[in-house]
C-alpha positions in Angstrom: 86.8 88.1 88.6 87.2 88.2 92.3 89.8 90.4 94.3 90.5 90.6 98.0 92.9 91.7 100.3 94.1 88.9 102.6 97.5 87.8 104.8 99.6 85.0 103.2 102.5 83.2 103.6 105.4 85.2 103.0 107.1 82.3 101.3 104.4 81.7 99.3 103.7 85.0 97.6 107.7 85.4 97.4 107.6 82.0 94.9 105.6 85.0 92.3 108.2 88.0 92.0 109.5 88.5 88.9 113.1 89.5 90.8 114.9 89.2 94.2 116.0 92.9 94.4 118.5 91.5 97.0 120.2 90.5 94.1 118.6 92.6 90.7 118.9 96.2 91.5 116.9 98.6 89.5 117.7 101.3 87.5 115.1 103.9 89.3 115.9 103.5 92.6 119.6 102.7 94.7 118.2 99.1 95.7 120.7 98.9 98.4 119.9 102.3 100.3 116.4 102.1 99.5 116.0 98.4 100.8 117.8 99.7 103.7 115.3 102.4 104.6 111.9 100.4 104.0 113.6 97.5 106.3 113.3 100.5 108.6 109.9 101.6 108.0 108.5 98.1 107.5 110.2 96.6 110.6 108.5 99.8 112.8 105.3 100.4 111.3 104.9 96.9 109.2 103.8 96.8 105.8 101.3 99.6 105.0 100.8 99.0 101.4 99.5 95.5 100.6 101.5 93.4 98.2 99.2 93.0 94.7 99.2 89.3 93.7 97.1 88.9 90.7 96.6 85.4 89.2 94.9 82.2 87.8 95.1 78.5 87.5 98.2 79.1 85.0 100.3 82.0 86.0 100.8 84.7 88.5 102.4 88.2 88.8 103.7 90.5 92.1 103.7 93.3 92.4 106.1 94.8 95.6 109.4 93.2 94.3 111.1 95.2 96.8 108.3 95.1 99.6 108.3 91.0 99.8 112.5 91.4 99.6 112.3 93.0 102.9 109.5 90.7 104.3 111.9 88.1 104.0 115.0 90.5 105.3 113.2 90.6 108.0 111.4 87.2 109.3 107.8 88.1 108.6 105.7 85.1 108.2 102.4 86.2 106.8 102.1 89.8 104.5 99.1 91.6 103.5 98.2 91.1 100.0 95.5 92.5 97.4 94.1 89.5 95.3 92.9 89.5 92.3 91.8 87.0 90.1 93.0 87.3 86.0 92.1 85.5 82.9 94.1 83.0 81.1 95.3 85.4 78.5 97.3 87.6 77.9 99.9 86.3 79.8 102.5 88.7 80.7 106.5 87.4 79.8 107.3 87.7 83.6 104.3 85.6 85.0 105.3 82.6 86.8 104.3 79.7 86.6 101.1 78.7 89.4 101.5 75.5 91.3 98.1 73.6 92.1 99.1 74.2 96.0 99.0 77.9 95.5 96.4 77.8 93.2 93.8 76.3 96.1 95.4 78.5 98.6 94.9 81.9 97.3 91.3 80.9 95.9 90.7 79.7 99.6 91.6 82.7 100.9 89.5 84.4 98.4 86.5 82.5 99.5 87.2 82.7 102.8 87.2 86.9 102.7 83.4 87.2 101.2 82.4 85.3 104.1 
Protein backbone atom coordinates (compact mmCIF):
# COMPACT_ATOMS: atom_id res chain seq x y z
CA UNK A 1 0.00 0.00 0.00
CA UNK A 2 1.21 3.42 -0.79
CA UNK A 3 1.34 6.48 1.69
CA UNK A 4 2.47 10.01 1.20
CA UNK A 5 2.22 13.18 2.63
CA UNK A 6 0.78 15.77 0.14
CA UNK A 7 -1.42 19.41 0.26
CA UNK A 8 -5.11 18.94 -0.71
CA UNK A 9 -8.11 20.69 -0.96
CA UNK A 10 -9.33 21.66 2.21
CA UNK A 11 -12.91 20.96 0.99
CA UNK A 12 -12.04 17.88 -0.14
CA UNK A 13 -10.45 16.15 2.68
CA UNK A 14 -13.29 17.95 4.98
CA UNK A 15 -16.06 15.62 2.75
CA UNK A 16 -14.05 12.45 5.13
CA UNK A 17 -14.43 13.50 8.87
CA UNK A 18 -16.35 11.47 10.77
CA UNK A 19 -17.73 14.92 12.82
CA UNK A 20 -17.74 18.76 12.41
CA UNK A 21 -16.52 19.48 15.95
CA UNK A 22 -18.05 23.00 15.27
CA UNK A 23 -21.04 21.26 15.95
CA UNK A 24 -20.13 17.64 17.94
CA UNK A 25 -18.13 18.52 20.87
CA UNK A 26 -16.16 15.82 22.58
CA UNK A 27 -16.09 14.51 25.79
CA UNK A 28 -11.98 14.82 26.24
CA UNK A 29 -11.48 18.09 25.30
CA UNK A 30 -13.75 21.67 25.79
CA UNK A 31 -14.27 21.79 21.86
CA UNK A 32 -15.14 25.39 22.13
CA UNK A 33 -11.94 26.70 24.12
CA UNK A 34 -9.75 24.31 22.46
CA UNK A 35 -11.01 25.14 18.83
CA UNK A 36 -10.44 28.62 19.94
CA UNK A 37 -6.76 28.17 20.87
CA UNK A 38 -5.57 26.00 17.73
CA UNK A 39 -7.47 28.73 15.49
CA UNK A 40 -4.64 30.68 17.18
CA UNK A 41 -1.85 28.46 16.70
CA UNK A 42 -2.83 27.26 13.22
CA UNK A 43 -3.66 30.79 11.96
CA UNK A 44 0.21 31.97 13.19
CA UNK A 45 2.30 29.08 12.68
CA UNK A 46 -0.18 26.97 10.06
CA UNK A 47 -0.74 23.46 10.44
CA UNK A 48 2.25 21.55 11.83
CA UNK A 49 0.80 18.14 12.16
CA UNK A 50 -0.47 16.78 8.80
CA UNK A 51 -4.03 15.67 8.58
CA UNK A 52 -4.03 11.45 8.16
CA UNK A 53 -6.42 10.60 5.38
CA UNK A 54 -6.26 6.92 4.87
CA UNK A 55 -8.49 5.35 2.11
CA UNK A 56 -9.54 3.23 -1.03
CA UNK A 57 -11.79 3.05 -3.90
CA UNK A 58 -14.70 2.35 -1.29
CA UNK A 59 -14.30 4.31 1.81
CA UNK A 60 -12.19 6.81 3.69
CA UNK A 61 -11.33 7.85 7.28
CA UNK A 62 -9.71 11.40 8.88
CA UNK A 63 -8.05 11.72 11.14
CA UNK A 64 -7.72 15.69 12.62
CA UNK A 65 -11.55 16.20 13.18
CA UNK A 66 -10.74 19.21 15.03
CA UNK A 67 -7.56 20.28 12.85
CA UNK A 68 -9.71 20.33 9.26
CA UNK A 69 -12.64 22.30 11.68
CA UNK A 70 -10.28 25.09 11.94
CA UNK A 71 -8.91 24.85 8.35
CA UNK A 72 -12.14 25.81 7.40
CA UNK A 73 -12.66 28.52 10.47
CA UNK A 74 -10.13 29.93 9.02
CA UNK A 75 -10.12 30.09 4.90
CA UNK A 76 -7.26 27.71 4.19
CA UNK A 77 -7.51 26.36 0.80
CA UNK A 78 -5.03 23.51 0.56
CA UNK A 79 -3.85 21.38 4.11
CA UNK A 80 -1.07 19.08 4.51
CA UNK A 81 -2.13 15.54 4.60
CA UNK A 82 -0.47 12.04 5.31
CA UNK A 83 -1.88 9.46 2.74
CA UNK A 84 -2.28 6.20 2.97
CA UNK A 85 -3.69 3.69 0.94
CA UNK A 86 -6.12 0.75 2.95
CA UNK A 87 -7.71 -2.41 1.82
CA UNK A 88 -11.21 -2.99 1.12
CA UNK A 89 -11.84 -4.62 4.48
CA UNK A 90 -12.41 -4.13 7.44
CA UNK A 91 -14.25 -1.17 7.00
CA UNK A 92 -14.48 0.93 9.99
CA UNK A 93 -18.51 2.06 10.93
CA UNK A 94 -17.34 5.75 10.57
CA UNK A 95 -15.68 5.48 6.97
CA UNK A 96 -17.34 7.51 4.46
CA UNK A 97 -18.30 6.76 1.63
CA UNK A 98 -15.35 7.63 -1.53
CA UNK A 99 -16.57 9.40 -4.54
CA UNK A 100 -14.75 8.40 -7.96
CA UNK A 101 -13.52 12.30 -8.07
CA UNK A 102 -11.70 11.89 -4.78
CA UNK A 103 -10.74 8.57 -5.45
CA UNK A 104 -8.45 9.76 -8.72
CA UNK A 105 -7.51 12.79 -6.86
CA UNK A 106 -5.74 11.41 -3.85
CA UNK A 107 -4.25 8.43 -6.00
CA UNK A 108 -2.97 11.35 -8.29
CA UNK A 109 -1.49 12.98 -5.75
CA UNK A 110 -0.02 9.76 -4.60
CA UNK A 111 1.61 9.22 -7.89
CA UNK A 112 2.62 12.46 -8.32
CA UNK A 113 4.78 12.48 -4.75
CA UNK A 114 7.15 9.27 -5.85
CA UNK A 115 8.03 11.24 -8.63
Amino acid sequence: MQSATVQLPTDLVARYRAVDREVVGSALVDTAAHLDRLTSDIGQRGILVPLDLRFNRAFAILDGNHRIAVALRVGLERVPVALQQLPVLPRPGHAKPMTDTDYRVLMAALEASEG
